[in-house]
C-alpha positions in Angstrom: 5.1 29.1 24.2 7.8 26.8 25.4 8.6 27.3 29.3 11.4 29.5 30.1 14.4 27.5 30.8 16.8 28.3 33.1 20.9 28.9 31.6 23.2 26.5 32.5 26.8 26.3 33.2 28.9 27.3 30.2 31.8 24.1 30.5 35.4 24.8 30.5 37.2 27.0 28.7 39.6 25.4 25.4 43.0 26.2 26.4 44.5 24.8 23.5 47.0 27.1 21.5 45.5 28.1 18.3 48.4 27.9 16.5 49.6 24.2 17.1 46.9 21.8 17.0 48.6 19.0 18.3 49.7 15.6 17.0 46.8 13.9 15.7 45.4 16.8 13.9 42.7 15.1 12.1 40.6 14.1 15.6 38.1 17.0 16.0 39.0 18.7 18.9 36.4 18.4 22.0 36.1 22.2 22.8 33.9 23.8 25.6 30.8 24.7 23.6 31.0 20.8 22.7 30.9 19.7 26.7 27.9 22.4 27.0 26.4 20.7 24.9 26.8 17.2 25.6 26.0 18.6 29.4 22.6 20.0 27.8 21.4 16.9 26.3 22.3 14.9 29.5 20.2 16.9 31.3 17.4 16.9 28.9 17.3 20.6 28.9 15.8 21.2 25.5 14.2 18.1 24.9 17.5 16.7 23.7 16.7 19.0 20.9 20.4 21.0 19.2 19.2 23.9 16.9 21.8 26.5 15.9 21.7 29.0 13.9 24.3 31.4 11.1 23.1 35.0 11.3 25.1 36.6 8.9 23.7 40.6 8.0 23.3 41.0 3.9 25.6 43.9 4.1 28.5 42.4 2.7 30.2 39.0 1.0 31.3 36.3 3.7 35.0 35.8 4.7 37.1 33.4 6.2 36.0 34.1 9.6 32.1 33.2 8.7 33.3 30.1 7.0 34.4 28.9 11.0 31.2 30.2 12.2 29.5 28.1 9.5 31.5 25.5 10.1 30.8 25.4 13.6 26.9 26.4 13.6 26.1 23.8 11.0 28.7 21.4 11.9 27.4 21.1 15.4 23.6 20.8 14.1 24.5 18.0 11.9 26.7 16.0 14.9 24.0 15.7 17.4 21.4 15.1 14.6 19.7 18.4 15.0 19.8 21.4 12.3 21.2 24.6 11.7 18.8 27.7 10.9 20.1 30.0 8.3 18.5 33.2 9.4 19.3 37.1 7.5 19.6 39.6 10.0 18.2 42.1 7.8 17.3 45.1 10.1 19.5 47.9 8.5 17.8 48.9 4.9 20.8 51.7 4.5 23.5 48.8 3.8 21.8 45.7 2.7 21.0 44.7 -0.5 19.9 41.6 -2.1 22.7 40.6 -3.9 24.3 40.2 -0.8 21.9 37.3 0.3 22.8 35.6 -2.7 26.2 35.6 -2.4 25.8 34.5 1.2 23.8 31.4 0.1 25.6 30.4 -2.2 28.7 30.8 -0.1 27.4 28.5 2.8 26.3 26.1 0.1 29.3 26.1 -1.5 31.4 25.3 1.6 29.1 22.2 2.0 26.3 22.9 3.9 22.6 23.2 3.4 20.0 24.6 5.6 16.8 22.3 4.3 13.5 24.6 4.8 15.2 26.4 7.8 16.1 29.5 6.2 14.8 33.0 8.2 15.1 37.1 8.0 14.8 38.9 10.6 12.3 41.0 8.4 10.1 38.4 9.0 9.1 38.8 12.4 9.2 42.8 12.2 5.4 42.6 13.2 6.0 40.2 16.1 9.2 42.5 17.1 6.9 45.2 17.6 4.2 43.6 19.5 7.0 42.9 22.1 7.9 46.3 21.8 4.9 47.2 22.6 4.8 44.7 25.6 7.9 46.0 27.5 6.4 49.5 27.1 3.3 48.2 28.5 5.0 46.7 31.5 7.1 50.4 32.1 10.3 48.8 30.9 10.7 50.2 27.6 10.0 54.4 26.8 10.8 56.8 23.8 13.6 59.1 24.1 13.9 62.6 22.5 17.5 63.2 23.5 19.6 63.1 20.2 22.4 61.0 19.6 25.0 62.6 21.2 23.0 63.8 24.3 22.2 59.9 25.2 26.2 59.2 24.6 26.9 62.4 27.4 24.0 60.6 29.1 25.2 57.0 29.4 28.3 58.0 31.3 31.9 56.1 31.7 33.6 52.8 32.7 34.2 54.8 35.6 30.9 57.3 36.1 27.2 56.3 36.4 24.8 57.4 33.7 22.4 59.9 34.4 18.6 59.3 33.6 16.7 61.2 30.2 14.6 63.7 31.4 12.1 61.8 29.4 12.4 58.5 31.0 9.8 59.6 33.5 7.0 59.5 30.5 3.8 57.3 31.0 3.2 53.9 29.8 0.2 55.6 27.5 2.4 58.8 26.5 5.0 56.2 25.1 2.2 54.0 23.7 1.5 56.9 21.6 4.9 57.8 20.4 5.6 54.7 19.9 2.6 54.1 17.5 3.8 57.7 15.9 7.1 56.8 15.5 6.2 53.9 13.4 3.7 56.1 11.5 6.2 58.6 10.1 5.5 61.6 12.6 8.9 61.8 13.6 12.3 62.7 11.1 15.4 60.4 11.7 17.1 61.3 14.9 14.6 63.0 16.7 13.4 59.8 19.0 14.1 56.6 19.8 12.3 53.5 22.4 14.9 52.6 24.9 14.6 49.7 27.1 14.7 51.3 31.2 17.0 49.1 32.9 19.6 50.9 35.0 21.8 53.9 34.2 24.5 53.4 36.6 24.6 49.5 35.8 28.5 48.9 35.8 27.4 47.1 32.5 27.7 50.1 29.8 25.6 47.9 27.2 22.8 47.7 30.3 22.6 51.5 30.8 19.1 52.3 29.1 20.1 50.8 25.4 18.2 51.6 22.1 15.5 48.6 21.2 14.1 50.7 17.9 15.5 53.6 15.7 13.9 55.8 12.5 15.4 54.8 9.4 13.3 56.1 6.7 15.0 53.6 3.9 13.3 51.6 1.4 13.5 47.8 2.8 14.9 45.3 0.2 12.3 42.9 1.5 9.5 44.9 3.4 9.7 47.7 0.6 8.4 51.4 2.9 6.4 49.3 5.0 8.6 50.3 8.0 10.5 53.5 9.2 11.4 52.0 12.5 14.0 49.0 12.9 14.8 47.2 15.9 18.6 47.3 17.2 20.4 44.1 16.6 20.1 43.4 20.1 16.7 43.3 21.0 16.1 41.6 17.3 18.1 39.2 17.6 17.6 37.1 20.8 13.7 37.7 19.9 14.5 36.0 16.5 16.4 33.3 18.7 13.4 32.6 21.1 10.8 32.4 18.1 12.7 30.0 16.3 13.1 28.1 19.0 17.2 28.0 18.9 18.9 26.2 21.8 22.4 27.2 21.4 23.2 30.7 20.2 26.9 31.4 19.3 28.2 34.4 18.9 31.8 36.0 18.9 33.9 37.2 22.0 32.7 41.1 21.1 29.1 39.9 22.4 29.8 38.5 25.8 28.8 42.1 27.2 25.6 41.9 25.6 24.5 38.7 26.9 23.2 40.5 30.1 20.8 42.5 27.7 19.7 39.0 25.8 18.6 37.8 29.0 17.3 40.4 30.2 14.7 41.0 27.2 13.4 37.6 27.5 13.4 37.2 31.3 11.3 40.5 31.4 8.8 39.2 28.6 8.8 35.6 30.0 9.3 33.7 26.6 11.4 31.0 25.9 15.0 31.6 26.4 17.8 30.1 24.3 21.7 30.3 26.0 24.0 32.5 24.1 27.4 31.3 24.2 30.3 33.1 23.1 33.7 31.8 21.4 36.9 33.6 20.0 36.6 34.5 16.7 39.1 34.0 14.2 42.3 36.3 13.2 44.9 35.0 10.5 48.4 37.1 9.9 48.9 38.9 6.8 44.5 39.6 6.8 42.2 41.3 7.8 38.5 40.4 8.4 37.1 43.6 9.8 33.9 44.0 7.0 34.6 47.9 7.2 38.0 47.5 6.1 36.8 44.8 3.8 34.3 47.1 2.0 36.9 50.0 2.2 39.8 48.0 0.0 36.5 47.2 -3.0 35.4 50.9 -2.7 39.2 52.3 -2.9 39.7 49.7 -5.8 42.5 48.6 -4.1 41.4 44.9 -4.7 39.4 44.0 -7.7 36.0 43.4 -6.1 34.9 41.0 -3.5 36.2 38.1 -5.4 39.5 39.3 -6.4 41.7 36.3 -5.3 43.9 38.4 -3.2 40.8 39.1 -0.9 39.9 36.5 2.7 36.3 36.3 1.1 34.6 32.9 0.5 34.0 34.2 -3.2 37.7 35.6 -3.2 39.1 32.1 -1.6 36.9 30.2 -4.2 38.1 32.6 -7.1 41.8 32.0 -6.0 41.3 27.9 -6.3 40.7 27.2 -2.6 38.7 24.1 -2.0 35.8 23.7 0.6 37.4 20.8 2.1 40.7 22.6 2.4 38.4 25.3 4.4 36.6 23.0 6.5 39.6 21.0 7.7 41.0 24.4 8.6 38.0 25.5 10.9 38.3 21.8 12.5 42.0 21.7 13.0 42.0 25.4 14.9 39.3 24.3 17.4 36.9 26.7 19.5 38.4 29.1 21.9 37.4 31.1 24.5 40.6 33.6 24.4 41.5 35.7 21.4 44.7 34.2 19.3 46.1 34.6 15.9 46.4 32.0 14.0 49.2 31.3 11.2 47.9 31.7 7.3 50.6 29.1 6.7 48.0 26.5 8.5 45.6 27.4 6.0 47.8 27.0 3.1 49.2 23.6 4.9 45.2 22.5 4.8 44.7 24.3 1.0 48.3 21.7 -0.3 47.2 18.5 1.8 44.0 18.9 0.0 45.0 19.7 -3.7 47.8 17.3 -3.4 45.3 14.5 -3.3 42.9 15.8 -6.3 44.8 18.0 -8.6 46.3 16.5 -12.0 49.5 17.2 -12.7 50.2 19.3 -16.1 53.1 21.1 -17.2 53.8 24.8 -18.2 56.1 27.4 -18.5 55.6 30.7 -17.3 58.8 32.5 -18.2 59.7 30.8 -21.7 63.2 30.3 -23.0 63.2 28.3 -26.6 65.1 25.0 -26.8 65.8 23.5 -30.3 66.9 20.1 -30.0 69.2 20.0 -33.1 69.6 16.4 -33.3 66.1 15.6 -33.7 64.1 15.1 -36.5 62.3 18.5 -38.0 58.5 18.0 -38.6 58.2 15.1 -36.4 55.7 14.8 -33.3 55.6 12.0 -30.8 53.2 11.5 -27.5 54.9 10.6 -24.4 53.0 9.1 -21.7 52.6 11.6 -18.6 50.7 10.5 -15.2 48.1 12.6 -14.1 48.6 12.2 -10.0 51.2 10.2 -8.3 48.9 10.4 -5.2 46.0 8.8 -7.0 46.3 6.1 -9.7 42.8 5.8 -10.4 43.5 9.5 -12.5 45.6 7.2 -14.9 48.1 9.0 -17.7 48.2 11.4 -20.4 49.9 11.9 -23.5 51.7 15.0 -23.8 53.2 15.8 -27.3 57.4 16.0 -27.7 58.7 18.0 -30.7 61.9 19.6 -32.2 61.8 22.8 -30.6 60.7 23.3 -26.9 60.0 25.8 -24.0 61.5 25.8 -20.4 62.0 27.6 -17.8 64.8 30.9 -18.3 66.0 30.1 -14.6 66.6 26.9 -15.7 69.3 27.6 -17.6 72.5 29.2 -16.0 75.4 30.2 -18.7 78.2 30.6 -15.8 76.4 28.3 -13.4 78.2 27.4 -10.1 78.7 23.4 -8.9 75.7 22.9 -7.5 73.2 24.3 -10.0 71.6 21.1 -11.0 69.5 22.2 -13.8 70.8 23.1 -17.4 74.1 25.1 -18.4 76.8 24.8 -21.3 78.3 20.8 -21.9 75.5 19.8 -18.7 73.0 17.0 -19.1 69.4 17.2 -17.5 66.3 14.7 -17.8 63.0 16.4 -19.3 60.2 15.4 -17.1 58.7 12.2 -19.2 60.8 12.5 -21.9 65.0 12.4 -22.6 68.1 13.2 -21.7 69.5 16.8 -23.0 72.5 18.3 -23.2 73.3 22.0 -23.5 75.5 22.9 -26.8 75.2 26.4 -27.2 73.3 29.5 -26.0 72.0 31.9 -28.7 71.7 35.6 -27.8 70.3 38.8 -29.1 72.0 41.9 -30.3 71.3 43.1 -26.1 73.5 40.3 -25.3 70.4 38.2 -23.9 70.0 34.5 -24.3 66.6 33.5 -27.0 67.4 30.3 -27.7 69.4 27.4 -26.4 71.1 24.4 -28.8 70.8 21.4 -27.1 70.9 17.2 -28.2 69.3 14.4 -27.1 70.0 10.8 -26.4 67.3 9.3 -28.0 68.0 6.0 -25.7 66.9 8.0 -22.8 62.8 7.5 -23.5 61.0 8.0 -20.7 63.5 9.7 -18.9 65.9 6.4 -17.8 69.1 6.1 -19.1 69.6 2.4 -20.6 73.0 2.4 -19.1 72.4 3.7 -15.8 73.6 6.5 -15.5 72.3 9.4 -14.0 71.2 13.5 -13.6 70.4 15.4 -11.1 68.6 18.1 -12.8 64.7 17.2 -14.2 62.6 20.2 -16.0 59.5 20.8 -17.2 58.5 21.9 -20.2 56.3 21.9 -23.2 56.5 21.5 -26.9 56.7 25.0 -28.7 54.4 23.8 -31.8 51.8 22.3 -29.4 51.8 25.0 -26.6 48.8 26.8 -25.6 49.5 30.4 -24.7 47.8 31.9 -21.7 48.0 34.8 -18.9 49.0 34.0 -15.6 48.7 35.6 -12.2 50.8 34.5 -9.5 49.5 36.0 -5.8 50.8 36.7 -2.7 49.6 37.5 0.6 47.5 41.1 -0.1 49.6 43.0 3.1 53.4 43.1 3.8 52.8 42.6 7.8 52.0 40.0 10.0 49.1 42.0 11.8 47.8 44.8 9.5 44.6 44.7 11.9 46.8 45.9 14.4 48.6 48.6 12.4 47.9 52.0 12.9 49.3 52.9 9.4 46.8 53.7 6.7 45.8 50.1 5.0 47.2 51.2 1.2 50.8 51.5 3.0 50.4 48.5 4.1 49.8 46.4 0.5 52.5 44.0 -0.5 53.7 45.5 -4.3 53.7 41.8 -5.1 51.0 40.8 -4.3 49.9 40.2 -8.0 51.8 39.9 -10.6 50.5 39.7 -14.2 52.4 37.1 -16.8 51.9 37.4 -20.3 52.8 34.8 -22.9 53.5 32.2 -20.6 53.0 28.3 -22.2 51.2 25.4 -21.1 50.7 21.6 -22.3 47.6 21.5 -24.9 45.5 19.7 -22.8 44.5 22.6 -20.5 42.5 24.3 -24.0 39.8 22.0 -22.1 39.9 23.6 -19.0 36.9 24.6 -17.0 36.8 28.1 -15.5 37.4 26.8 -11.7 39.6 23.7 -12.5 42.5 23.3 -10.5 45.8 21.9 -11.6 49.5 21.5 -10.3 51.5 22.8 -12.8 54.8 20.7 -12.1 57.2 22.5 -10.0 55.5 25.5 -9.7 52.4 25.2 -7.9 49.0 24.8 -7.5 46.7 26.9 -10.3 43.3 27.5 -10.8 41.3 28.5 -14.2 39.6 31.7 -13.3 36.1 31.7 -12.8 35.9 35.2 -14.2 38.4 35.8 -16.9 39.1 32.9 -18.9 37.6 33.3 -22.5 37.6 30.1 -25.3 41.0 30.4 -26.7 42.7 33.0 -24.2 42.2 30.8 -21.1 43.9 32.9 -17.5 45.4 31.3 -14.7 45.6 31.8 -11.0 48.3 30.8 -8.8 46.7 29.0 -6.0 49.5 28.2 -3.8 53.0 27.6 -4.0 54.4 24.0 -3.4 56.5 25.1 -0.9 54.4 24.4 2.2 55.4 26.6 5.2 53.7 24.6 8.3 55.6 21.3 7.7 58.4 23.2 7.5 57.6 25.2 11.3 56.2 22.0 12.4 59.2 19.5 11.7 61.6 22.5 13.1 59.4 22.4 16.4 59.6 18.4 16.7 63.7 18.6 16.2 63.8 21.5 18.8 61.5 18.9 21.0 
């Protein structure tokens, strides 16, 4: 075994504010697990080795908060040229299920990351975990109990009373020997015993006061099958999973900083290699919530659609939605490592999602509320191909030819019959530029027997290719559209945020009150440019003016092809941020 090493000082506390990440936002910020580390290494206190680790539990999909623990774990192991062990904590049969651990790799791989031949279960050193069971019993620090549940929590005590010693805790290193062996044969029914660790009931610790090591859980194991009926606690499984791996930094959330006492004390009292558990803030974003309960609760309620559904702060749900790995990872960089609990502002996240599509997204046009335009003046039957460019941002994505024909679709609210000064787009005797193609002007709306406009009469200046007027003159108003004979018709689903407050977490309301009605909205009929027939399920786009969509992974069939709205264009964050540097 490697020597014991001794824990050393944890570095300074990040006292950044979450939610404004400075000026130069792309520099990765030097947080205090960063300065432990470089302390570590200085010191030559692993060897100069920097393993990590991601322990997620297979009881559920991954969400935006394990995206920055992955970031962080395996961002870490790849900066100081070390690694980043992917290791199942799989020591609760009742919830996990295999489909989970697929989902999880795929997730981590997804986001960018890949754990080489590191990857672990806990499952795997069940036979190890006992033997050290069987060691702290051996050295009188570990007994069985056959209080039930609820006697050991009237045992345990209060923040403010001592606990008071099991009548049982008194039982022989042999006697527990014994039970112990008979636990993990079968003899006993869930409930009726479990080993605790003897420590000290009136420790002012709670978490120190005698805790649970092993429980009876008589579940079929979706790796070990019925080989087992007992399970260790997460606690005493996973700093044991730590020390046989040989991990050097273990990270873990604010919620754990109470158990560190008890991961130190398991290894100090066996004498095995000790890794240093460090703890950081975990992440909370308004308008979500990342609690897994609640999580699993909004799929079993079919309140959401499944993990996935794009609505939902899953990886898969992110990924569904059109979110990018990069636009993730730049995220989990740009908020930093805390050691104090904030909230951060989804609005960041969307900033990091547009920054990122902006760049790699071609440009396309469609029309998701269609109003008809006939262009009277030009020629029936005839089609011509206008030259469209893919991405402003990047040249190197070149142009497009986008078909232009008689009749055409745009926007209704882009046409206003009684329209006041400053409505730029179309109304009655007003000329607008189509986007890449001519000048139109408004002659005449059509309506229906309900007194609703179908169809608008316009004319076109036919010198006006390309959208420039030959004699200079000019519009304020540019659309988008798309030729009605050419269009390709397709459902589109424009989301919002899933929860009408800032901090549903928070709320003590039930979670359903809490949904935003808008959240998705379903749009039949809507029409796009022919050349997304050819998109991929997953493909993102910018449809002009309207945002950034995504071809769902799930939905799209050849010939009815469904869209999801990724993001609006209208980016939030710039907007906070430049009102913060004029109020500076």
């Amino acid at each position: 075994m490697v020597s014991k090493n001794d824990p050393s000082k944890k570095g300074d506390v990040d006292k950044r504010d979450l939610n404004n990440p400075g000026e130069d936002e792309k520099s990765a910020p030097v947080h205090f697990i960063r300065h432990v580390i470089d302390d570590d290494i200085t010191s030559d206190k692993y060897n100069g080795r920097v393993v990590t680790r991601f322990p997620p539990e297979p009881n559920g999909y991954l969400h935006i908060g394990h995206a920055k623990s992955i970031c962080l774990n395996f961002g870490l192991g790849l900066e100081y040229g070390g690694k980043c062990h992917l290791r199942f904590d799989d020591t609760n049969p009742e919830k996990e299920e295999t489909e989970y651990v697929d989902s999880i790799k795929a997730d981590v791989k997804w986001l960018g990351f890949n754990w080489g031949n590191d990857l672990y279960y806990t499952s795997d050193y069940f036979d190890r975990l006992y033997e050290y069971a069987l060691e702290l019993i051996r050295r009188g620090k570990a007994y069985v109990d056959s209080l039930s549940a609820e006697q050991i929590r009237e045992y345990r005590g209060t923040l403010t009373e001592p606990g008071r010693k099991s009548p049982y805790r008194s039982r022989g290193v042999e006697e527990n020997l014994a039970l112990f062996e008979q636990m993990r044969d079968g003899g006993f029914s869930e409930g009726q015993c479990v080993l605790r660790a003897k420590i000290d009931m009136a420790s002012p610790n709670m978490v120190m006061r005698d805790p649970a090591l092993y429980r009876i859980r008589k579940k079929n194991h979706h790796r070990t099958g019925d080989k087992w009926c007992i399970y260790p606690m997460y606690d005493f499984a996973h700093c044991l999973s730590d020390s046989i791996e040989g991990i050097t930094h273990s990270l873990c959330t604010l919620e754990f900083t109470n158990n560190r006492e008890l991961y130190d004390w398991i290894l100090d009292t066996l004498a095995i290699y000790h890794p240093q558990q460090i703890e950081f803030a975990r992440l909370n974003i308004t308008r979500t919530i990342l609690s897994k309960r609640k999580l699993i609760s909004l799929v079993s309620e079919k309140i959401v659609d499944g993990w996935d559904d794009p609505r939902m702060p899953t990886i898969s749900g992110l990924k569904r939605r059109g979110y990018t790995p990069e636009a993730i990872r730049d995220f989990c960089e740009r908020i930093g490592v805390a050691k104090r609990d904030s909230i951060v502002d989804i609005a960041l996240l969307e900033h990091c999602l547009r920054q990122n599509l902006n760049r790699r997204s071609p440009r396309v046009m469609g029309v998701l509320h269609p109003l008809k335009v006939v262009i009277e003046n030009y020629p029936e039957g005839k089609t011509e191909y206008l030259d469209a460019i893919n991405n402003p941002e990047d040249p190197s994505m070149g142009k497009r030819s986008v078909p232009f024909s008689r009749q055409l679709y745009i926007e209704q609210d882009d046409f206003m019959e009684d329209a006041p000064k400053k409505f730029f787009r179309l109304a009655p005797g007003r000329e607008v530029r189509l986007r890449y193609a001519y000048f139109i002007t408004c002659r005449e709306a059509v309506k229906n027997e309900r007194g609703e406009i179908i169809e608008l009469r316009c004319t076109y200046d036919p010198k006006t290719r390309g959208g420039d007027a030959p004699d200079g003159r000019k519009v304020k108003g540019t659309l988008h559209w798309v030729s009605a004979a050419h269009a390709l018709e397709a459902t589109v689903r424009l989301y919002d945020h899933l929860f009408s407050v800032d901090d549903p977490a928070a709320s003590a309301d039930e979670l359903t009150s809490l949904i935003n009605p808008r959240s998705m909205e379903t749009l039949d009929g809507c029409m796009l440019e022919p050349s997304l027939a050819a998109a991929t399920p997953g493909a993102r786009f910018q449809f002009e003016r309207l945002g950034y969509f995504c071809a769902d992974s799930r939905l799209c069939l050849p010939g009815k092809p469904v869209f999801n709205r990724t993001a609006t264009l209208r980016d939030t964050w710039a907007r906070i941020q430049k009102k913060k540097g004029k109020a500076g």
